[in-house]
C-alpha positions in Angstrom: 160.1 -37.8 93.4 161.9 -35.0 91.9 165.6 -35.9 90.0 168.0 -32.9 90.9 169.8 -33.4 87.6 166.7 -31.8 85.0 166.7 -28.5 84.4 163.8 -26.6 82.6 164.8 -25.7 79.1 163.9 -22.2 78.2 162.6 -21.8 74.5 163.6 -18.8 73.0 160.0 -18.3 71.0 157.7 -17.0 74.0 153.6 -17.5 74.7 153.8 -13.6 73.4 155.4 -14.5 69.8 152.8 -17.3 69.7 149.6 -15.1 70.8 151.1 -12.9 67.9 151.4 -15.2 65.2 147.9 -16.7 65.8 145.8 -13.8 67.3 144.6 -16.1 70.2 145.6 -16.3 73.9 145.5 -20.1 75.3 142.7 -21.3 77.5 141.6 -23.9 79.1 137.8 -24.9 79.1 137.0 -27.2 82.0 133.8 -29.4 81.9 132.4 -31.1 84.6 129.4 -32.9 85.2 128.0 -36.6 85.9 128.0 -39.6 83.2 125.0 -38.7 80.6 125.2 -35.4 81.9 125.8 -33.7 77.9 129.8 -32.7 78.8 131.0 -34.3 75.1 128.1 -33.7 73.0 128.2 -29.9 74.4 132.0 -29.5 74.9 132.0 -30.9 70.7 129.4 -28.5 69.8 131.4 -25.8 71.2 134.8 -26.6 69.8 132.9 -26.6 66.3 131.6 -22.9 67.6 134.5 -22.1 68.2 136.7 -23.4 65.0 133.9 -21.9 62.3 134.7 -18.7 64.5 138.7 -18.9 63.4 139.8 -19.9 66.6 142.6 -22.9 67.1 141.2 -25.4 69.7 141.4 -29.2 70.9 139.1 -31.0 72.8 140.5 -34.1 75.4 137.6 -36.2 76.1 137.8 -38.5 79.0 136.9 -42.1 77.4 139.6 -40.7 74.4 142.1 -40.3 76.4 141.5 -43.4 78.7 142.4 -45.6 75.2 146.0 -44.2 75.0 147.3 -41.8 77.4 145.8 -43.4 80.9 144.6 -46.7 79.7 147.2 -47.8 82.7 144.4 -46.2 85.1 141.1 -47.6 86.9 138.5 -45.7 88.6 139.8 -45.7 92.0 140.0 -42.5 93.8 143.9 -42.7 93.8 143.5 -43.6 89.8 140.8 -40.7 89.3 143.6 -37.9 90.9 145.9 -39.8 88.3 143.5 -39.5 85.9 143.0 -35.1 86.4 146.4 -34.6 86.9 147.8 -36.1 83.2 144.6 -34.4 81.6 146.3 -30.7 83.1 149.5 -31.2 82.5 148.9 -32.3 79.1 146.3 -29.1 78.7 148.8 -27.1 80.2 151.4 -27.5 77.3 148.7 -27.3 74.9 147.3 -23.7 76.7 151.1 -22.5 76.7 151.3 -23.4 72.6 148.2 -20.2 72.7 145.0 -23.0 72.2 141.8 -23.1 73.6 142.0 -26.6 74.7 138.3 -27.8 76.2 138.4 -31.0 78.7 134.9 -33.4 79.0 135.6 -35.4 81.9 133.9 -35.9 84.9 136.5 -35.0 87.4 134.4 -35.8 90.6 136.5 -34.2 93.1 136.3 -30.4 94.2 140.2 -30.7 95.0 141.3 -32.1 91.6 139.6 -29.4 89.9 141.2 -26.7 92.1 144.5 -27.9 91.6 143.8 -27.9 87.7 142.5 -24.0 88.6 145.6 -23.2 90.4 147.7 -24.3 87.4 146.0 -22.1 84.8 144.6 -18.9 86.8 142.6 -16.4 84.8 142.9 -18.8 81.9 140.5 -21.5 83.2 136.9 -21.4 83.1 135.1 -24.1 85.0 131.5 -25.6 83.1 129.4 -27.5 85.4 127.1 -29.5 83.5 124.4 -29.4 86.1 121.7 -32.8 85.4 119.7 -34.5 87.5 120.9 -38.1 87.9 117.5 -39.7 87.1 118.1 -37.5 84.1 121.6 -38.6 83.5 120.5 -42.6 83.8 117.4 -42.2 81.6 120.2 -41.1 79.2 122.2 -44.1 79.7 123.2 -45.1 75.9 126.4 -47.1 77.4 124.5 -49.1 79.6 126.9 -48.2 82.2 124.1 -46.8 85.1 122.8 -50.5 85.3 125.6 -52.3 85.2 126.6 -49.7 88.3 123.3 -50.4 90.2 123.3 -54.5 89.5 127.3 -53.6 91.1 128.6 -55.0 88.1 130.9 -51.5 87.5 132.7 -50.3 90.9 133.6 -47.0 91.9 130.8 -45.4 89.7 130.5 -41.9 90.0 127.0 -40.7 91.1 126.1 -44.6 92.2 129.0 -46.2 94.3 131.8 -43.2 93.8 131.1 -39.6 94.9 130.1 -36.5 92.5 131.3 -32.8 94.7 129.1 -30.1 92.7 131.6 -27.6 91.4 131.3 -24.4 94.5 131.3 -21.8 92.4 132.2 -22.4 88.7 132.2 -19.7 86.0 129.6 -21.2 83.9 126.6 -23.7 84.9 124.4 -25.3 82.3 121.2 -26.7 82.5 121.2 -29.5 80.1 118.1 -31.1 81.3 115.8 -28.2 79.9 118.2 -26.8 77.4 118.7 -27.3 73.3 122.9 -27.9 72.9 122.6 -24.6 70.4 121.6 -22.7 73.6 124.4 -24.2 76.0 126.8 -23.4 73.3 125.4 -19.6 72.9 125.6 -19.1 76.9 129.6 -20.3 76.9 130.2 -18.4 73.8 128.7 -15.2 75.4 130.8 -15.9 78.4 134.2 -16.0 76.3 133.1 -12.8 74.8 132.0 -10.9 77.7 135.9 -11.7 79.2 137.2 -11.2 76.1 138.6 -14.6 76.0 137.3 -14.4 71.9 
């Protein structure tokens, strides 16, 4: 519900003086990708990449941000939208402050993710993290694929709650036959190819 009586304050230093004090444009690096799939231990790697490269970044992991931010959330579908919508809001000060801000959460829904695309345009880059789920629950340090199939955990993504494959993402890794150095190497690339770095 919108309150007619705010008005958008106007700061008088612009994304422009920001991107020219710190020699980086803001971005937002979207993962995506089922429980166990590698989005945090890759999205990490990268924002070490990216920091021993001189570049000002921030990575919003999904369980972190569950403790504080969104620890009034579940894991209902209603919840989840809740969930997306904070996370890009959030990233979308964070991008306007010129960071590379990189997100690890599973974000199951093609229409959540396209709303977070709308919101950033040319400065989003979708990662799917593209496992099998045998894969993923073979991975399973939490425990949390058995509790799901002995229906202890409800609305688990890949087991009782939908996963929509990303349509056509910017980047797709293959964690199941790939080293993490090699994942890293391929976004990295990427970023340099757009001359996002």
């Amino acid at each position: 519900m919108k309150n007619n009586n705010l008005r958008w304050h106007h700061n008088k230093i612009s994304i422009k003086d920001r991107e020219q004090l710190i020699h980086q444009k803001g971005l937002l690096i979207w993962f995506t990708g089922l429980s166990g799939s590698g989005k945090s231990t890759i999205a990490s790697a990268l924002e070490e990449a990216l920091f021993h490269k001189g570049k000002l970044c921030y990575l919003l992991d999904g369980d972190n941000i569950r403790h504080g931010l969104n620890s009034d959330l579940d894991f209902s579908i209603k919840d989840r939208k809740e969930n997306i919508r904070r996370v890009a809001e959030v990233a979308n000060l964070m991008v306007d402050a010129n960071l590379i801000v990189i997100t690890s959460f599973i974000s199951p829904l093609i229409d959540d993710r396209e709303n977070v695309r709308k919101m950033f345009g040319k400065y989003f880059i979708e990662v799917f993290v593209d496992c099998p789920l045998n894969i993923c629950e073979m991975r399973d340090v939490k425990g949390l694929y058995k509790k799901a199939r002995n229906k202890e955990i409800q609305n688990f993504t890949g087991i009782s709650s939908p996963y929509e494959k990303p349509i056509n993402p910017e980047i797709v890794l293959n964690s199941e036959k790939n080293s993490i150095e090699t994942l890293v190497e391929q976004i990295l690339n990427f970023m340099s190819i757009n001359k996002f770095i």
